[in-house]
Backbone as JSON, one array per atom type, in Angstrom:
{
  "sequence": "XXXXXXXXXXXXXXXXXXXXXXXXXXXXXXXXXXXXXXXXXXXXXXXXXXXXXXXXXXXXXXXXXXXXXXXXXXXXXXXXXXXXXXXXXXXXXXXXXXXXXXXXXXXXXXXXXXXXXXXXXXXXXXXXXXXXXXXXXXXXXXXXXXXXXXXXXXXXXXXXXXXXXXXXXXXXXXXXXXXXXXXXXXXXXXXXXXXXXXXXXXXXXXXXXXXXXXXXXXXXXXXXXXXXXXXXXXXXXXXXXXXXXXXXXXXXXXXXXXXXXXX",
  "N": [[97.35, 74.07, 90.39], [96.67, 75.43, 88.38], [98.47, 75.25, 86.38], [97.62, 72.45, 86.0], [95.28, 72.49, 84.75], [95.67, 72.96, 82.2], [97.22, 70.51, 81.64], [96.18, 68.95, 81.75], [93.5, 68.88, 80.65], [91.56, 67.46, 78.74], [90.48, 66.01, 80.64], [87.42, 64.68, 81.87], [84.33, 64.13, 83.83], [80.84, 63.59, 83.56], [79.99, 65.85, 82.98], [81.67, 67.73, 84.82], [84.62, 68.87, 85.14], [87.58, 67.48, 85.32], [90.24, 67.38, 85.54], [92.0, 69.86, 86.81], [91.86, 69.07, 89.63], [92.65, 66.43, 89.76], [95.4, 66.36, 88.43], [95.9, 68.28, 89.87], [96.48, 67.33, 92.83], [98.46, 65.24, 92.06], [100.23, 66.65, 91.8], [100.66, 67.77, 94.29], [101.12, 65.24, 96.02], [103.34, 64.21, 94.46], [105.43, 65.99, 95.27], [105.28, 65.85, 97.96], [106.33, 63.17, 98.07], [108.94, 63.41, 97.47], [110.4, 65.18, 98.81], [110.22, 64.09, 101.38], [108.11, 64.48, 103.04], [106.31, 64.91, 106.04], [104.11, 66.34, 106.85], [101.6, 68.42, 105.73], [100.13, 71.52, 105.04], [97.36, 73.61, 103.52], [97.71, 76.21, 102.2], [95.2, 79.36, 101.79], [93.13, 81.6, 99.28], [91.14, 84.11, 100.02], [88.75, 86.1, 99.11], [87.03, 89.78, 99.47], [90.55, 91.26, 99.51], [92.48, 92.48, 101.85], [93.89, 93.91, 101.51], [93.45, 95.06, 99.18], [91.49, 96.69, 99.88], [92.63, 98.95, 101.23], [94.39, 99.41, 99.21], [93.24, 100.21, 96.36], [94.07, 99.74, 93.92], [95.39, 97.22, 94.15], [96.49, 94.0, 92.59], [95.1, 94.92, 90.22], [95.45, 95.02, 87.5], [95.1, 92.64, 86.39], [94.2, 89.94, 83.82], [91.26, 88.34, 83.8], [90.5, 85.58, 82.12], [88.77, 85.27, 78.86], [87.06, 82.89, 77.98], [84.61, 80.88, 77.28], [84.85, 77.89, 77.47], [87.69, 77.68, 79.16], [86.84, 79.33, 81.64], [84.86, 77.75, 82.87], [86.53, 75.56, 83.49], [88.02, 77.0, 85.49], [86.11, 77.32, 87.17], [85.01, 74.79, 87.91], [87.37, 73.27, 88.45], [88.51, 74.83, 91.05], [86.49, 74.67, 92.68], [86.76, 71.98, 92.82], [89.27, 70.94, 93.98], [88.79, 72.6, 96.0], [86.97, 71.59, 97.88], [88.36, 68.37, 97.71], [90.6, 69.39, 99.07], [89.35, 69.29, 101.64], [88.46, 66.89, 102.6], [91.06, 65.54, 102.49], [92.32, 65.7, 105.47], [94.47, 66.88, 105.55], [95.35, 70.02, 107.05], [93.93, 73.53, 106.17], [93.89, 76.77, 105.42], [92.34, 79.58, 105.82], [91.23, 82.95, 105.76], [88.63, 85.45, 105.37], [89.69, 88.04, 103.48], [92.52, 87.86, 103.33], [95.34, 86.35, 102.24], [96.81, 83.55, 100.53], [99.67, 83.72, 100.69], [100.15, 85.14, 102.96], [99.26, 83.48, 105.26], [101.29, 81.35, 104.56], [103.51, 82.48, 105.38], [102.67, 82.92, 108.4], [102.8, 80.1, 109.08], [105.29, 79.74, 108.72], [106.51, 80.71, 110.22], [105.67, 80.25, 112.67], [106.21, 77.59, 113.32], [108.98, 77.19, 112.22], [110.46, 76.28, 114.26], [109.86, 73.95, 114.75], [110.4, 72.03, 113.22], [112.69, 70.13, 111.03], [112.58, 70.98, 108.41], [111.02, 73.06, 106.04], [108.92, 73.26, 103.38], [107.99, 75.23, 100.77], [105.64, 75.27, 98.33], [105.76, 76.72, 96.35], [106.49, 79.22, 93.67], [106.33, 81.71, 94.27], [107.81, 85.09, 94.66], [107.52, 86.91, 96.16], [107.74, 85.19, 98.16], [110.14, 84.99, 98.98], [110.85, 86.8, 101.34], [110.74, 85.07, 103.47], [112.75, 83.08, 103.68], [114.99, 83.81, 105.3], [115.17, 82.05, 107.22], [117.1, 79.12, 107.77], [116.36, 76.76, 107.39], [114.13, 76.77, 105.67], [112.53, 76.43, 102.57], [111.83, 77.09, 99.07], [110.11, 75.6, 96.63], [111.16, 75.91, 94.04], [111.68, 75.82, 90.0], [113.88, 74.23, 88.96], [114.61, 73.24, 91.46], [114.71, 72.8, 95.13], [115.23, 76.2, 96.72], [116.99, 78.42, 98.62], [117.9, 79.25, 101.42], [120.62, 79.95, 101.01], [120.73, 80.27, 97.8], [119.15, 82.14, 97.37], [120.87, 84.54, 98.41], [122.84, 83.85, 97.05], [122.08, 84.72, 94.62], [121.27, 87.33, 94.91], [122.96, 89.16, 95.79], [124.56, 90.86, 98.57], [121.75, 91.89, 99.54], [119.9, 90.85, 102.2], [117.36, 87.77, 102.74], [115.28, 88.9, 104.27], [114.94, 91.5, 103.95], [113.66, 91.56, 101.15], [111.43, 92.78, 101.1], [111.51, 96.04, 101.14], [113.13, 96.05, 98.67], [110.83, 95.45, 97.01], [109.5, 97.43, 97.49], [110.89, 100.14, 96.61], [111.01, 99.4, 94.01], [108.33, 98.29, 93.3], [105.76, 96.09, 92.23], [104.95, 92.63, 91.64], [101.91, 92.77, 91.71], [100.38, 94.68, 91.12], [101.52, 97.02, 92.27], [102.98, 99.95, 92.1], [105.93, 100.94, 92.11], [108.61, 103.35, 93.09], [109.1, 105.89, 89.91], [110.99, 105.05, 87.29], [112.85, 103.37, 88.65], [113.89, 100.14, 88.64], [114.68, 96.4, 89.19], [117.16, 95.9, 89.51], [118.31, 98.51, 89.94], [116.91, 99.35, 92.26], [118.3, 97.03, 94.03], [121.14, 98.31, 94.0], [120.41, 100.57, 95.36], [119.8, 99.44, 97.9], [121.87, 98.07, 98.67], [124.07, 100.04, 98.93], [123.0, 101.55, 101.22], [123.34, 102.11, 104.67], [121.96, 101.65, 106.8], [118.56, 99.67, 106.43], [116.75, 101.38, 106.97], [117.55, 103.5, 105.83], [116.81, 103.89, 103.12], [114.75, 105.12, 102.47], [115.64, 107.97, 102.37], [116.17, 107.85, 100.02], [116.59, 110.27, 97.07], [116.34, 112.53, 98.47], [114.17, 111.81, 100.11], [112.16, 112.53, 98.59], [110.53, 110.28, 97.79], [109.35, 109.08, 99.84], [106.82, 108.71, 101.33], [105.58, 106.54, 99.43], [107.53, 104.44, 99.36], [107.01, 103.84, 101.81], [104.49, 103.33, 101.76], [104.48, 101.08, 99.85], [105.95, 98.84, 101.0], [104.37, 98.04, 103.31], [102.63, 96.84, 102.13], [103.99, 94.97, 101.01], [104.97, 93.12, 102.97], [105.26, 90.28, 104.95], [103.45, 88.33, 107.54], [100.52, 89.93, 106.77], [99.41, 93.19, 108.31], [100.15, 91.96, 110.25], [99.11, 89.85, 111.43], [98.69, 86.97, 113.37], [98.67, 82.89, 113.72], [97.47, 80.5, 115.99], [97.63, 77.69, 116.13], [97.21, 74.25, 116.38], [97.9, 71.35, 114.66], [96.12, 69.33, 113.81], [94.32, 67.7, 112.1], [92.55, 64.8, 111.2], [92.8, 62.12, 108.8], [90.51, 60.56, 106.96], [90.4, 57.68, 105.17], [87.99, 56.82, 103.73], [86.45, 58.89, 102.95], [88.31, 60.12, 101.41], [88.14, 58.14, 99.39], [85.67, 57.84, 98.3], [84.84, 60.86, 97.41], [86.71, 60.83, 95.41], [85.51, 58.6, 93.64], [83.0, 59.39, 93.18], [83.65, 61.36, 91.19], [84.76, 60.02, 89.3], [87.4, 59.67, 89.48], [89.9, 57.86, 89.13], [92.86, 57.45, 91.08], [96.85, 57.07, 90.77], [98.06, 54.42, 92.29], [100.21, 55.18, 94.39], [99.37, 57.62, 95.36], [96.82, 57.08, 97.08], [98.65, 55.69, 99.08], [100.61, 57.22, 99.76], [99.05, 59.8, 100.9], [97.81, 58.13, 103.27], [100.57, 57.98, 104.79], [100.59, 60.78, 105.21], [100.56, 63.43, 108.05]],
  "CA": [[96.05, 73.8, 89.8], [96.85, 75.85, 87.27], [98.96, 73.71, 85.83], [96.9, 70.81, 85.89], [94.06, 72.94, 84.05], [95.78, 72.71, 80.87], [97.87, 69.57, 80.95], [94.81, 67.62, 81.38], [92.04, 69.78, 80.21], [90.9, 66.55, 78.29], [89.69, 64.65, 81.72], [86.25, 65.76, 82.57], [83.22, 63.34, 83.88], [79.93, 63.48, 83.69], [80.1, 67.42, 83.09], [82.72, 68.18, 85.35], [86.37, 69.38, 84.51], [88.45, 66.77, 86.47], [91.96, 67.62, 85.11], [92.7, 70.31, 87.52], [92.07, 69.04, 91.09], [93.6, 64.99, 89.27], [97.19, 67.14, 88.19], [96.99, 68.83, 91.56], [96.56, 66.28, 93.58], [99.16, 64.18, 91.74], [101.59, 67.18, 91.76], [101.29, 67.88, 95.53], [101.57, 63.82, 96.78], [104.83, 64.11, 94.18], [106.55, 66.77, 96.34], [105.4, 65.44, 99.11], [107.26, 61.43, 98.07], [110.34, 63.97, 96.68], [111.09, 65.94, 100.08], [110.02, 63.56, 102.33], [107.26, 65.32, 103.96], [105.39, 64.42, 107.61], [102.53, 67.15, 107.56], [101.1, 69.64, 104.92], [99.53, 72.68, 105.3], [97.0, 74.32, 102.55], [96.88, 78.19, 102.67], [94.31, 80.04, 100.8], [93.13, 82.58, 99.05], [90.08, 84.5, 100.48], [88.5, 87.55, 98.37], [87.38, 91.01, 98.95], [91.5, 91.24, 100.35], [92.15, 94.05, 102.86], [95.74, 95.0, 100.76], [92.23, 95.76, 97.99], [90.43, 97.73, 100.69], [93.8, 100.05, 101.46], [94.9, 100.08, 98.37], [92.47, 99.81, 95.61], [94.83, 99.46, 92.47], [96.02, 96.08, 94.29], [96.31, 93.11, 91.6], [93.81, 95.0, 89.62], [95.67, 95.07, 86.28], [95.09, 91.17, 86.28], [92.67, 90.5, 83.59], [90.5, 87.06, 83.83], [90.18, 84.62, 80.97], [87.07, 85.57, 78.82], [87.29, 81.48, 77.19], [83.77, 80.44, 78.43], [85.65, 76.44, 78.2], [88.59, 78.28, 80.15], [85.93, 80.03, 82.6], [84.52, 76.62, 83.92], [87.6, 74.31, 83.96], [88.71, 77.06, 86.44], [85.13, 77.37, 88.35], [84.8, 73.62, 88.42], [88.68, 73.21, 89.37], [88.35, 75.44, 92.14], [85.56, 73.6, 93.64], [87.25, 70.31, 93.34], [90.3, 71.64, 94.64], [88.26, 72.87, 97.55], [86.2, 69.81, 98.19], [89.0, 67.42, 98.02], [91.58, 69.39, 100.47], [88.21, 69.31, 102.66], [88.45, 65.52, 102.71], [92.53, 65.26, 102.63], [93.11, 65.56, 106.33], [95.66, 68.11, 105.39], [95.33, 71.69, 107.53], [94.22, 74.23, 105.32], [93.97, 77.76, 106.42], [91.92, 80.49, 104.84], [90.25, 83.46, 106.06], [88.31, 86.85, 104.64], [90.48, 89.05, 103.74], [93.75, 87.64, 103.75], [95.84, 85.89, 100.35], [97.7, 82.55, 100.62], [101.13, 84.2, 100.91], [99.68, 85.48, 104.33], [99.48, 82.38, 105.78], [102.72, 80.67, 104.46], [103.83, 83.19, 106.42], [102.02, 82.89, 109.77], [103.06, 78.9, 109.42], [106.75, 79.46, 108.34], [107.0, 81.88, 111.34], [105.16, 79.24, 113.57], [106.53, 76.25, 112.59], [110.28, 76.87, 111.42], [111.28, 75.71, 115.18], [109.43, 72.28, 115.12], [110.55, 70.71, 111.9], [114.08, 69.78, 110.34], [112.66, 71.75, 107.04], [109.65, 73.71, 105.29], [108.85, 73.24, 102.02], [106.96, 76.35, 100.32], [104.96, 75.03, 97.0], [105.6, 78.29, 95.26], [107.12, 80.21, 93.35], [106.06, 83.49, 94.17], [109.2, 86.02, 94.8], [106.8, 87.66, 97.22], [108.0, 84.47, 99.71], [111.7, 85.64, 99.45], [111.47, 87.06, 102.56], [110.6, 84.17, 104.26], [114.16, 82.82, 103.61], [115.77, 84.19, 106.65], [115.23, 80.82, 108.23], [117.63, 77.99, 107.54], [115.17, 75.87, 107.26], [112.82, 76.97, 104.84], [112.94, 76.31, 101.0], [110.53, 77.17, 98.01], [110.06, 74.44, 95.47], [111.21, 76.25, 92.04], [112.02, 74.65, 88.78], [115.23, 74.03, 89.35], [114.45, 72.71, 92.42], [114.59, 73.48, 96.77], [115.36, 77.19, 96.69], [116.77, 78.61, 100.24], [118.82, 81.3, 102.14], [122.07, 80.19, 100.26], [120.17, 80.5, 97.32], [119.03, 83.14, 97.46], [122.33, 85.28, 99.07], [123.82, 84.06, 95.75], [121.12, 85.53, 93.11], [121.02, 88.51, 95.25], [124.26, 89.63, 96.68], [124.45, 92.29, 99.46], [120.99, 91.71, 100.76], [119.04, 89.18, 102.8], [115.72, 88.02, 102.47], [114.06, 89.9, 105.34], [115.1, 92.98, 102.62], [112.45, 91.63, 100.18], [109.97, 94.15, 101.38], [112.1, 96.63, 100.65], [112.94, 96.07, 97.45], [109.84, 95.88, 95.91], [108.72, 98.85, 98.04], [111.53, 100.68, 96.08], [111.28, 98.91, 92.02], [107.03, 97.76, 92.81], [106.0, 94.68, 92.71], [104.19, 92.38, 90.21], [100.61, 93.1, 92.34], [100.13, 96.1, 90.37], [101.89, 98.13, 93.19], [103.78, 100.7, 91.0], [107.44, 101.58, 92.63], [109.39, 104.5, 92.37], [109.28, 106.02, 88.68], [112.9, 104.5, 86.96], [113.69, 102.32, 89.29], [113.6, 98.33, 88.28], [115.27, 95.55, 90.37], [118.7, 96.32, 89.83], [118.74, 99.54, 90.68], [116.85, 98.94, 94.4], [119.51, 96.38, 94.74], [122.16, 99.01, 94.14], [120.39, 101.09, 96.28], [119.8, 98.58, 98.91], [123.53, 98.02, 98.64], [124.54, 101.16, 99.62], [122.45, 101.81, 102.47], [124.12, 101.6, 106.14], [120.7, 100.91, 107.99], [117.93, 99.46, 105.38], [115.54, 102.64, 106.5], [117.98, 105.14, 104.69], [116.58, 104.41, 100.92], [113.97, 106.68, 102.7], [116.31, 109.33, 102.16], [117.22, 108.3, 98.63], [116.5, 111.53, 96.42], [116.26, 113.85, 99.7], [113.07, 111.5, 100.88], [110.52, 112.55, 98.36], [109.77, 109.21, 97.91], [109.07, 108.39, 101.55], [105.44, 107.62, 101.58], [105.65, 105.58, 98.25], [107.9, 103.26, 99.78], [106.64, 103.27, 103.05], [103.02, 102.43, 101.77], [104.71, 99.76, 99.41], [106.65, 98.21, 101.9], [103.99, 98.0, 104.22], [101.35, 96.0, 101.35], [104.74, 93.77, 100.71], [105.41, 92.81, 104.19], [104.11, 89.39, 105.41], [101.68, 88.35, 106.64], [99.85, 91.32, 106.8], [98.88, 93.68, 109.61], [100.74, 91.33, 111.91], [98.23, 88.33, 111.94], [99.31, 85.47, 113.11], [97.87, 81.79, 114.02], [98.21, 79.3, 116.99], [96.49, 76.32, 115.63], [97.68, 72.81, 116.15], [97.85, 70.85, 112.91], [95.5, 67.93, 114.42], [93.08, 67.39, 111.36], [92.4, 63.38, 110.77], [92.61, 61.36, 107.34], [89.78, 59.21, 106.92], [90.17, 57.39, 103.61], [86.75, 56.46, 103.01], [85.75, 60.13, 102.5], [89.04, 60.76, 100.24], [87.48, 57.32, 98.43], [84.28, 58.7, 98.08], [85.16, 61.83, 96.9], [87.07, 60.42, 93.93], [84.75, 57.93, 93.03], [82.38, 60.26, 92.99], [84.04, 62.47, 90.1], [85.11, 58.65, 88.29], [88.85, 59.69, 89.56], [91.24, 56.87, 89.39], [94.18, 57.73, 91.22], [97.52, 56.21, 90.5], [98.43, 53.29, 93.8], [100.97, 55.8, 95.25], [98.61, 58.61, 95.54], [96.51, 56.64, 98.58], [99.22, 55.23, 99.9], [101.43, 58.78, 100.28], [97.62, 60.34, 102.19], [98.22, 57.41, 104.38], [100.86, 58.3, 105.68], [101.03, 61.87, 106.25], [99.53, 63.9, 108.79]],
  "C": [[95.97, 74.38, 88.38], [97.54, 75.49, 85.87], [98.67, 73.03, 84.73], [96.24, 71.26, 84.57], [94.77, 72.28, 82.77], [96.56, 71.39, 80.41], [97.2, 68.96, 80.99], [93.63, 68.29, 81.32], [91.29, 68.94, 79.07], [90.05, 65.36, 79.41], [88.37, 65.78, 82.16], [85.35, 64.11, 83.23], [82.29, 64.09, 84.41], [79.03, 65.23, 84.23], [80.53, 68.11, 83.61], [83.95, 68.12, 84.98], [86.92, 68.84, 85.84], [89.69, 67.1, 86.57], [92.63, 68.44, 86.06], [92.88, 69.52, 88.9], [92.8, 67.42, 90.72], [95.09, 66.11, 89.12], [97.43, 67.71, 89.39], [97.08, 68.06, 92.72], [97.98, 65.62, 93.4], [100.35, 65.59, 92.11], [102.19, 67.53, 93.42], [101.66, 66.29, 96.25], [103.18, 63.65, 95.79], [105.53, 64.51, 94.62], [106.56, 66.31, 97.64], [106.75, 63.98, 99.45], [108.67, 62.32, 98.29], [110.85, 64.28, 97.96], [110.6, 65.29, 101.05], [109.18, 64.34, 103.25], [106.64, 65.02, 104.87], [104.21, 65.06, 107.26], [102.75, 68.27, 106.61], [99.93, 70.52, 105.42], [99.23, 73.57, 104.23], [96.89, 75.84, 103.2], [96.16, 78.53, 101.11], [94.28, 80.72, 100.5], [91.93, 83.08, 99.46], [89.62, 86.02, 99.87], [87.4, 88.44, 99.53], [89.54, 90.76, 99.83], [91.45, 92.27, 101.06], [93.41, 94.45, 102.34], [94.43, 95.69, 99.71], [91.66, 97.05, 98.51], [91.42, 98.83, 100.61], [94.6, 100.39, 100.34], [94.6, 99.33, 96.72], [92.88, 99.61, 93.92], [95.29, 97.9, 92.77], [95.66, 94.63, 93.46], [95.13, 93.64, 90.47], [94.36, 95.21, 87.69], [95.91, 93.7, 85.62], [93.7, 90.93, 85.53], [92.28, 88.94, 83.44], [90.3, 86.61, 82.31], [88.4, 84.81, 80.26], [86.68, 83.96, 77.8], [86.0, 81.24, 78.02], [84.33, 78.55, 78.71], [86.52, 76.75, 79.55], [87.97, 78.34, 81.63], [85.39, 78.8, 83.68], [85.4, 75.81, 83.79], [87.97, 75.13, 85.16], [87.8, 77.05, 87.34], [85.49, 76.15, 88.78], [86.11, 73.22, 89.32], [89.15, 73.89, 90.93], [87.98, 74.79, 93.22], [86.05, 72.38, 94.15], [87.99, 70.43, 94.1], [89.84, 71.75, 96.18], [87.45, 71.74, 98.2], [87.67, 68.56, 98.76], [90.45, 68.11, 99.1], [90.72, 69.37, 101.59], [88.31, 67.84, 103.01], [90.15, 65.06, 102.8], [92.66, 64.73, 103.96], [93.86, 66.71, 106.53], [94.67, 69.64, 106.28], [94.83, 72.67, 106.57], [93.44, 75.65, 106.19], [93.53, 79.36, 105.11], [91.4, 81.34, 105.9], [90.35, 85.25, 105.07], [89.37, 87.97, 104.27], [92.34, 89.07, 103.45], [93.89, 86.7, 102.11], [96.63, 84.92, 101.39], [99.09, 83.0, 101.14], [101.46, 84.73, 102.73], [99.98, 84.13, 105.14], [100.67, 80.93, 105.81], [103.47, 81.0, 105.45], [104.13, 82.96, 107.89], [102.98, 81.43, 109.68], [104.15, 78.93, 109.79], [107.19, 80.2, 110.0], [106.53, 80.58, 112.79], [105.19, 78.22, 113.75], [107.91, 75.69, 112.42], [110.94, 75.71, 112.52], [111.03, 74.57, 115.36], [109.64, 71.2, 114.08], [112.12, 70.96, 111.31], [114.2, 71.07, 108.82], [111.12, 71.84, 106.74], [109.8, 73.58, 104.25], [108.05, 74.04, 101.38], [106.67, 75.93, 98.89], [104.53, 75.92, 96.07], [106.84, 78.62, 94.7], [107.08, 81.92, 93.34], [107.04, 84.11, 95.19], [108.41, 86.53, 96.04], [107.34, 86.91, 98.61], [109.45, 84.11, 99.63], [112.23, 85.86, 100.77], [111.28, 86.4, 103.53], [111.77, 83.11, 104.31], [114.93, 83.08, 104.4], [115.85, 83.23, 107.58], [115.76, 79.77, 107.27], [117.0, 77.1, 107.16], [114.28, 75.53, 106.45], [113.36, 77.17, 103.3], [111.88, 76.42, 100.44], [110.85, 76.1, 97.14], [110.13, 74.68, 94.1], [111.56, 74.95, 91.14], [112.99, 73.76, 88.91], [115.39, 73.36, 90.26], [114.39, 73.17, 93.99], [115.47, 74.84, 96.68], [115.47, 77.96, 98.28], [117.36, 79.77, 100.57], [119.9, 81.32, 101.51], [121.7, 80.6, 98.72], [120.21, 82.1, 96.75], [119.9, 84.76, 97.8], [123.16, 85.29, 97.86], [123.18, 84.65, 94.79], [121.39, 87.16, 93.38], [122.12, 89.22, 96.38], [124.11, 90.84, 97.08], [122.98, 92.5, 100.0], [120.56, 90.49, 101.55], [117.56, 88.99, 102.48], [114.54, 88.65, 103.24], [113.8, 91.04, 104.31], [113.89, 92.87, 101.4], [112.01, 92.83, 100.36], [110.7, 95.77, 100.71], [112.58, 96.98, 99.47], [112.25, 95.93, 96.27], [109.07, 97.15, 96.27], [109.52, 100.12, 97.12], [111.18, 100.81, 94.54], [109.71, 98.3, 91.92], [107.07, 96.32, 92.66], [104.9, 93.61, 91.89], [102.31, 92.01, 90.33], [100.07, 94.51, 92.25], [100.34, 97.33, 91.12], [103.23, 98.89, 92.69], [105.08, 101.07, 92.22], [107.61, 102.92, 92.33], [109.93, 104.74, 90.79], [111.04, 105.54, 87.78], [113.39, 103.99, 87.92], [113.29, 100.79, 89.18], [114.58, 98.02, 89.81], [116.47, 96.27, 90.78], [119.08, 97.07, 90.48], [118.08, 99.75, 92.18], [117.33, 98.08, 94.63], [120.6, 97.28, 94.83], [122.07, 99.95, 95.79], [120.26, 101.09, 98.36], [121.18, 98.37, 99.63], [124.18, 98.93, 99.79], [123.93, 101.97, 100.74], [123.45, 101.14, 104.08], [122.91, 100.38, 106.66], [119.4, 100.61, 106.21], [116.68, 100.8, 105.34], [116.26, 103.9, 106.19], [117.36, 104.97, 103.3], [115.15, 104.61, 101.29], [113.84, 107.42, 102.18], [116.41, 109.58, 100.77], [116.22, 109.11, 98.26], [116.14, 112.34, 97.4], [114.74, 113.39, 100.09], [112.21, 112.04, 100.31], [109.54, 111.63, 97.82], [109.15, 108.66, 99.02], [107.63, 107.94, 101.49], [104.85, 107.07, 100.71], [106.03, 104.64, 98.74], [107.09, 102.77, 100.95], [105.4, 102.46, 102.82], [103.47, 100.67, 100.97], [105.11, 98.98, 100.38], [105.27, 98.04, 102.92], [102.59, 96.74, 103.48], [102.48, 94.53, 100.87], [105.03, 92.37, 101.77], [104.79, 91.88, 104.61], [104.65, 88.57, 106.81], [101.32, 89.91, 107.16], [99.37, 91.71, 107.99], [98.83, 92.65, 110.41], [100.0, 90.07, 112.02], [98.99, 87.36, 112.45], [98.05, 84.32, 113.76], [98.44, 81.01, 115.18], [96.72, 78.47, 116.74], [97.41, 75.31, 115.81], [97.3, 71.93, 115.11], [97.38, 69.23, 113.67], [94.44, 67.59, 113.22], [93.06, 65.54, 111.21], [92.0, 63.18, 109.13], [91.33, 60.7, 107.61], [89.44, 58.88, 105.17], [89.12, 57.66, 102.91], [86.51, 57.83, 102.29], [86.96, 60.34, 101.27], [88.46, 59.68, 98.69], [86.69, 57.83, 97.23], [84.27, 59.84, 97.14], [85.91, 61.7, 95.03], [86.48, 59.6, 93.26], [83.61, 58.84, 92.7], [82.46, 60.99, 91.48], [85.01, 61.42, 88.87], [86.56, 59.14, 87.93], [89.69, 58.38, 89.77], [92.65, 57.19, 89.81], [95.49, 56.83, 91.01], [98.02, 55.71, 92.24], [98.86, 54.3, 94.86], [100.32, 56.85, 96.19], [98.1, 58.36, 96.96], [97.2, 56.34, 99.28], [100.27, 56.54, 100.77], [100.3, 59.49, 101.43], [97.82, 59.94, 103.33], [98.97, 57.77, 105.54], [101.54, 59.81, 105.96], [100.17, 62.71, 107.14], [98.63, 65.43, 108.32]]
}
């Protein structure tokens, strides 16, 4: 959505900022044609978080756009965004408390065994450690991003180890690491570990409840949640119609016809 905002931050109607939820639309029915997809699943983001509540520095060195244009392409984009996965069909999965990455999670974990392949519509490093399943790929630049992948960027660990290594070097959710230590060096130290809970020990363990708290705000999904939901939602065009006529969206042919057919 973010994206979208700016590559079409010239489509608006009738005092609404169309450009984001038109570019995101178009960019998720493109991954969908690309990887052949059956059934999508939105996860959300849901504010106050409970990583905020336990640990009140969390994302807080993130500073908001003071552009009042900026300010409502992203209110209005939001909205649309939320409106039109409300009318998709598509699953989407939010609650209080909990961040998108949470729920990739819960799915990937609930899910890996019933489908050929996952497709994660991120790039956030944070869903590294969801790579431990054959199965499951992120959608970088470059393209489907997986466990081989990943084994080759990052030689000598696996991706369960994520957690770990930003619990060590911090993590880009304003959760500060151990003082002088970047990536590299909690891969070294990762390295050289027998069992992954010795870099405990490293410097005689007076890091121990640095990591442990990091590692424990890295770790997903969070405080264990999980979901048993069946992914039964129904399409009904008319309303996705509606919805875009509404906001004097013209989608391009493919767009309805990709909705069609997935579940």
């Amino acid at each position: 959505m973010h994206k979208a905002m700016h590559t079409n931050r010239h489509l608006s109607y009738r005092g609404h900022f169309t450009g984001g939820v038109f570019g995101f639309m178009k960019q998720v029915v493109s991954k969908i044609n690309d990887c052949r997809i059956a059934k999508v699943i939105a996860c959300c983001d849901t504010k106050p978080y409970q990583r905020e509540v336990d640990f009140p520095d969390y994302k807080q060195g993130r500073k908001g756009d003071k552009d009042p244009e900026m300010i409502k392409m992203l209110v209005d984009s939001k909205r649309l965004v939320s409106d039109f996965l409300e009318v998709s069909g598509w699953e989407t999965l939010a609650k209080k408390g909990l961040e998108a990455d949470d729920f990739v999670a819960m799915s990937v974990d609930g899910y890996h065994d019933k489908y050929d392949k996952i497709y994660i519509m991120s790039t956030d490093s944070d869903l590294h450690q969801l790579l431990g399943y054959a199965n499951v790929f992120m959608l970088k630049k470059q393209g489907p991003y997986g466990q081989a992948a990943f084994r080759k960027e990052y030689e000598g660990i696996e991706p369960e180890d994520w957690p770990w290594l930003t619990a060590l070097a911090g993590s880009h959710n304003d959760v500060p690491g151990i003082r002088g230590v970047g990536e590299k060096t909690a891969l070294k130290i990762l390295r050289d570990c027998d069992q992954l809970e010795d870099c405990l020990a490293y410097k005689d363990g007076i890091h121990k409840d640095l990591i442990l708290r990091n590692y424990d705000l890295s770790v997903l999904p969070y405080k264990d949640y999980r979901i048993r939901k069946s992914l039964n939602r129904r399409y009904v065009e008319r309303d996705v119609l509606k919805f875009l006529t509404k906001y004097g969206i013209n989608p391009p042919g493919y767009v309805i016809q990709t909705m069609r057919d997935v579940k």
